[in-house]
C-alpha positions in Angstrom: -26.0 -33.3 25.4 -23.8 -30.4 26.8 -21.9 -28.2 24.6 -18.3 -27.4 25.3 -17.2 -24.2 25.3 -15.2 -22.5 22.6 -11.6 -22.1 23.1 -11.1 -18.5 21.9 -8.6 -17.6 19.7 -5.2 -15.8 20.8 -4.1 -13.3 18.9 -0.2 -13.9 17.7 2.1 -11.9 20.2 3.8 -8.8 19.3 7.3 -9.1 18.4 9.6 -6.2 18.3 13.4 -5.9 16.7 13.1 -9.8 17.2 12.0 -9.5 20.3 8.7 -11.0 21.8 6.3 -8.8 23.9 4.2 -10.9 26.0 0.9 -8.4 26.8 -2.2 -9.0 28.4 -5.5 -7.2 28.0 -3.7 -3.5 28.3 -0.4 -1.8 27.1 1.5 1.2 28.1 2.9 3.4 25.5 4.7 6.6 26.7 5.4 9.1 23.6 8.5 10.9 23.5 6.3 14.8 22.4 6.9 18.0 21.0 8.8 20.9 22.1 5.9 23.5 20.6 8.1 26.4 19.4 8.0 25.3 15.3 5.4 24.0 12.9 5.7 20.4 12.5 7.8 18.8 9.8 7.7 15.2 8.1 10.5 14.2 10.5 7.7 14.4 13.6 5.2 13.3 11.6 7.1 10.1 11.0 7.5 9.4 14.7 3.7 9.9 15.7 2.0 8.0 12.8 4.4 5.3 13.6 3.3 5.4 17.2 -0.5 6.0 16.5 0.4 2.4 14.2 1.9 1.1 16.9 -1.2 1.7 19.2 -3.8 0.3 16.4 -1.8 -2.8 15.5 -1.9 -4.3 19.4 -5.8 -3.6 19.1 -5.9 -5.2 16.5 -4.3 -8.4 18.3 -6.6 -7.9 21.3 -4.6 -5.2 23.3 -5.8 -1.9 24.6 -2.8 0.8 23.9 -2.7 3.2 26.3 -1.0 6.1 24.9 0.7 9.1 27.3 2.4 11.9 24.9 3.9 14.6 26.8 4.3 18.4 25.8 7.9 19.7 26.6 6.6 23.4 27.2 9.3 23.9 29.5 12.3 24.2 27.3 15.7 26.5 26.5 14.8 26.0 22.7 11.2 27.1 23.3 12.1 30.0 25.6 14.9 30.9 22.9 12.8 30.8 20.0 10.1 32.9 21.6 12.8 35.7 22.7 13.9 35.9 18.6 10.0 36.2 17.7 9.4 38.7 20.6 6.9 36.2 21.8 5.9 35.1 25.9 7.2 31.5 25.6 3.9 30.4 26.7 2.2 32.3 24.5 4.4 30.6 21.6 4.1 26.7 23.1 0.3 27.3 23.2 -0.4 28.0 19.1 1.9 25.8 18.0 0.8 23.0 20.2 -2.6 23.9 18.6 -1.2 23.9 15.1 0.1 20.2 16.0 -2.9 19.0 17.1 -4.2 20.0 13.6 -1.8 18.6 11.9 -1.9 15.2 13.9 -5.7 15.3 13.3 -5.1 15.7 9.7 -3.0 12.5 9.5 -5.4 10.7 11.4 -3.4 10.2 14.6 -5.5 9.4 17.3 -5.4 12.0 20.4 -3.2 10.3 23.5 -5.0 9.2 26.6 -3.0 11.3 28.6 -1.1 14.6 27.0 0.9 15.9 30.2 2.2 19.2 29.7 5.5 20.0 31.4 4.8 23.2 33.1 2.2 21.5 35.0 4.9 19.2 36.6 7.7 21.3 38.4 6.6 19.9 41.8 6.8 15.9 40.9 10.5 17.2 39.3 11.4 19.0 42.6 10.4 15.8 44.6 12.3 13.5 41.7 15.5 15.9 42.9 14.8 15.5 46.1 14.8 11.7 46.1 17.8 11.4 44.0 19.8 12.9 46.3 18.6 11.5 49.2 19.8 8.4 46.8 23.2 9.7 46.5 22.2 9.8 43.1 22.6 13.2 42.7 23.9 16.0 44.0 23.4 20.1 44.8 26.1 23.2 43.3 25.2 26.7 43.1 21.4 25.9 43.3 21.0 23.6 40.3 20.6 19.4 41.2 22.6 17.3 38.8 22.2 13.4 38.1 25.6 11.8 38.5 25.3 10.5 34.9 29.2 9.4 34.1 28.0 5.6 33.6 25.1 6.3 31.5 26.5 6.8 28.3 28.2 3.1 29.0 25.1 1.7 29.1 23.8 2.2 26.0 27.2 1.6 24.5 28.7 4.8 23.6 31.9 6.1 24.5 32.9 9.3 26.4 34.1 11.3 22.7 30.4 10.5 21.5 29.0 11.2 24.6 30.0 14.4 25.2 29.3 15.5 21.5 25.5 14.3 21.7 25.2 15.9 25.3 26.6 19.2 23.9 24.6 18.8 20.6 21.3 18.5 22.6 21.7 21.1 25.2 23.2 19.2 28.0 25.9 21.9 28.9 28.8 19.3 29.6 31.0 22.4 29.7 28.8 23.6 33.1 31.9 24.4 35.9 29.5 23.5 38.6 29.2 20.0 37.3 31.5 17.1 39.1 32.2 15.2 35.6 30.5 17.0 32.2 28.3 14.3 31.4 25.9 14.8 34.4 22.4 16.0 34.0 20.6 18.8 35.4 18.3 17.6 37.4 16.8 20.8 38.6 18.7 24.0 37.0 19.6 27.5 38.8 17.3 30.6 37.5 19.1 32.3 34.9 18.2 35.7 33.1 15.4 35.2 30.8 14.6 32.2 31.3 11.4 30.9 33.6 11.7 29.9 37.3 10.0 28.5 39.7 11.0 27.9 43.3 12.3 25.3 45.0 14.4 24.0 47.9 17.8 24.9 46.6 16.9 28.0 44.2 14.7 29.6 42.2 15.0 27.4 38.7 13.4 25.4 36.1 13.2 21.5 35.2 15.8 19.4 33.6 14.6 18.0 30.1 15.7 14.4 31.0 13.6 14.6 34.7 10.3 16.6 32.9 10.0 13.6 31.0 10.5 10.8 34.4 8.0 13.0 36.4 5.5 13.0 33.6 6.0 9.1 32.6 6.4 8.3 36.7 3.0 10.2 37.4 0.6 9.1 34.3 1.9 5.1 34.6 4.1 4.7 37.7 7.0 2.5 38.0 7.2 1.7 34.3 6.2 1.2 30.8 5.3 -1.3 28.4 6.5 0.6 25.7 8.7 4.1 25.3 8.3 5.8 21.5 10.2 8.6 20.4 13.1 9.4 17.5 15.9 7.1 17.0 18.0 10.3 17.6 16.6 10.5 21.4 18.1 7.4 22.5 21.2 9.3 24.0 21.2 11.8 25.8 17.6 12.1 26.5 15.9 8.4 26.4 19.0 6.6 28.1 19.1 9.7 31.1 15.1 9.1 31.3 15.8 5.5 31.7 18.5 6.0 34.3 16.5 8.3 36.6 13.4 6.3 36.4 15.5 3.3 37.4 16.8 4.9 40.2 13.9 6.8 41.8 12.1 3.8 41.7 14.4 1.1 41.9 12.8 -1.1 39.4 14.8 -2.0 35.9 14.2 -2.2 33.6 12.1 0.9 33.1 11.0 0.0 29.9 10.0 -3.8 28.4 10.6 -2.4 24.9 12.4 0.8 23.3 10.1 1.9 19.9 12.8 4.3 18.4 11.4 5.1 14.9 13.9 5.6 12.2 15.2 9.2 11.2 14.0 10.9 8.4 16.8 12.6 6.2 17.0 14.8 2.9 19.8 14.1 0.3 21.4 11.9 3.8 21.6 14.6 6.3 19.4 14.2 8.9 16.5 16.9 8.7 17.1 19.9 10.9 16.0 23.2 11.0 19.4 24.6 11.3 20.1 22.4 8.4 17.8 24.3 6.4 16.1 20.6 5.0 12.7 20.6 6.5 9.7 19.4 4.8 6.9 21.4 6.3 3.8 18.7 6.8 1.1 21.8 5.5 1.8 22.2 2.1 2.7 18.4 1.7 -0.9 17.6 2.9 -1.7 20.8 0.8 -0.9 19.3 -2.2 -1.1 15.5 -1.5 -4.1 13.3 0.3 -3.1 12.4 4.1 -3.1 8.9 3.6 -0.6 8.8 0.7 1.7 10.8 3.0 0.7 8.3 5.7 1.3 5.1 4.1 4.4 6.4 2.3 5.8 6.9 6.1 4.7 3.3 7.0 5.6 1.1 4.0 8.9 0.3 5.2 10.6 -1.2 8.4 9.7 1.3 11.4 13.5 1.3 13.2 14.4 2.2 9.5 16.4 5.6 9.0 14.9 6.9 5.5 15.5 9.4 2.5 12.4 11.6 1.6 12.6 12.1 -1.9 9.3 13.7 -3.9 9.3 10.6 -6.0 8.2 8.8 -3.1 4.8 10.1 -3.3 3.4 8.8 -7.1 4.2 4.8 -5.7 2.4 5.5 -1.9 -0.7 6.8 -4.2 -0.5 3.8 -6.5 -0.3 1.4 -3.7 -2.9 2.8 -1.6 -5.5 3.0 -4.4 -5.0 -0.7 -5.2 -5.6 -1.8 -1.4 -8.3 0.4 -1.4 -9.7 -1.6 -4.8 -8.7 -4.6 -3.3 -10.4 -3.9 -0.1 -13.7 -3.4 -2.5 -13.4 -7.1 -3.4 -16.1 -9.6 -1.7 -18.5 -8.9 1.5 -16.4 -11.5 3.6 -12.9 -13.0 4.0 -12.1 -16.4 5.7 -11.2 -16.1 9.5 -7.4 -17.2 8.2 -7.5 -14.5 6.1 -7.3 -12.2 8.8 -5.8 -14.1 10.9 -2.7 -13.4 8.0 -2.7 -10.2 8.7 -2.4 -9.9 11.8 0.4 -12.4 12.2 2.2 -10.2 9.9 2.0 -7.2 11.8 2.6 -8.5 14.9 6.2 -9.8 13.7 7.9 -6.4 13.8 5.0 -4.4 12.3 6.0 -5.8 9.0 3.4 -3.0 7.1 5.2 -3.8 3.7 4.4 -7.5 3.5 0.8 -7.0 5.4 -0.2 -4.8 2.1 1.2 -7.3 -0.1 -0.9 -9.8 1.6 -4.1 -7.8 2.0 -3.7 -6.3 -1.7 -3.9 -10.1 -2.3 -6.6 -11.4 -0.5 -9.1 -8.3 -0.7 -12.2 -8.5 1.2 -12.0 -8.3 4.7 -8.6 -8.7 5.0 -7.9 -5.3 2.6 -10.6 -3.6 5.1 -8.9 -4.8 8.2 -5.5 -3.5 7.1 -7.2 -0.1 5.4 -8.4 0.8 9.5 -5.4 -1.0 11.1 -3.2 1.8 9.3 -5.4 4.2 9.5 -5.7 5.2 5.6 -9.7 5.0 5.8 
């Protein structure tokens, strides 16, 4: 008598804002990373637990996350902040990219796949200037290459008042005389005084933020993504000009199947800032709490969520986590639909608050499975 095969389970799909992401066997997730000149706050730490979550949920249905964070070591704010320290701003991106690391390892974010560092990508940026003006996307003034960016703010649905505010707010000069229309983006900018250059075909100069981050995605994955993570706050100027570039260097859109902009964190409603003087340093909260109660009370809550921190947050993410860890205790085995449960729920919008409700429920296996898919073990 012949046997017929098992048909093998598939794993629910991934749906995201409402949004289904069909996925095969692999998945590519390019991280929005640091600019190392500061020690890393609860604000950061929000984005990259909720992106290392992201990365163990689709293995959890089956898909291999392939994770690229970049380091932005290449920056005005770096090479600023090192000038008031009397630092090389080298010197300065190197120990606080190591004092990230730590602090990543301490919240048991897994290390990316691929951690491209921008100083290590000025030639696939001269090349990306270089083919956006042969594009007509772009053009050359005074040495510096700019994006012709007028219709990019239009496409994520802002108008030109906003635009210009955000551009200004994150360093995007729109005051620069040599630009045709003040919401274009420096491609390639001209070598000032004090700050690094490198040369290149029109002068000596330094990348663009927006085009460090193409050139990095561009090299590590090619003509797209799966998945591109960063800050809600990024999506305009810097996600939206990333997009834009990518698009037309390559001429594939979209350039990402699904944005994974995690919600802001905020103290007393202003968004935290250093010049805000709100920060809440990660050390001496992992100094004085376990990394998992800071870890689940980040992901208890919708991830595209902007959030209050508040102290009192604390007691409830300890109380919760010890009674999934209890639960998690209870029996050697669960029911295949058990887990199955579990999964389901996390695939629909990484719903992390009714997943613990669930698994709190069911103990056994399913606590387990949902203890290492959040990575609180």
């Amino acid at each position: 008598m012949t046997v017929p095969p098992s048909v093998p389970s598939v794993p629910p799909p991934l749906t995201l804002a409402g949004r289904r992401i069909a996925l095969l066997d692999r998945a590519r997730i390019y991280a929005c990373g640091i600019t190392p000149y500061d020690v890393t706050h609860l604000g950061h730490a929000a984005t990259f637990v909720w992106v290392d979550t992201l990365g163990r949920v689709l293995r959890a249905l089956g898909v291999e996350p392939i994770v690229c964070r970049n380091v932005t070591d290449v920056d005005d704010v770096l090479v600023e902040a090192a000038r008031r320290s009397g630092s090389r701003y080298d010197d300065l991106a190197a120990f606080q990219e190591f004092q990230f690391e730590g602090d990543m390892a301490a919240l048991n974010v897994r290390a990316p796949d691929y951690e491209p560092r921008a100083h290590r990508y000025v030639e696939p940026v001269i090349r990306l200037a270089q083919a956006l003006l042969d594009a007509d996307a772009a053009y050359e003034r005074a040495g510096s290459v700019y994006f012709r960016g007028e219709g990019v703010a239009r496409s994520v649905g802002l108008d030109t008042e906003t635009a210009l505010r955000l551009a200004a707010e994150y360093g995007g000069r729109p005051d620069d005389p040599a630009k045709e229309h003040p919401l274009d983006a420096a491609v390639w900018q001209a070598s000032e005084e004090g700050y690094p250059a490198w040369d290149s075909p029109w002068a000596p100069g330094r990348p663009g933020w927006h085009a460090e981050c193409v050139a990095m995605a561009l090299s590590v994955f090619g003509i797209g993504v799966d998945f591109h993570a960063g800050g809600a706050d990024l999506r305009y100027p810097h996600h939206a000009y990333h997009a834009a570039m990518a698009e037309k260097f390559t001429g594939t859109a979209p350039y990402a199947r699904a944005w994974f902009r995690v919600g802001k964190v905020t103290v007393d409603g202003a968004k935290m800032a250093k010049s805000a003087g709100n920060l809440v340093m990660l050390d001496p909260l992992l100094a004085a709490h376990p990394a998992a109660v800071v870890r689940l009370m980040i992901l208890d809550r919708p991830w595209a969520r902007d959030w209050d921190y508040t102290p009192d947050l604390l007691a409830p993410a300890a109380e919760r986590l010890d009674k999934l860890h209890t639960a998690a205790g209870r029996g050697i085995r669960s029911p295949e639909e058990d887990l199955a449960q579990i999964r389901r729920l996390l695939a629909e919008d990484l719903d992390v608050p009714a997943a613990l409700d669930a698994a709190i429920a069911l103990g056994g296996g399913a606590a387990r499975l949902l203890v290492t898919t959040l990575g609180l073990a």
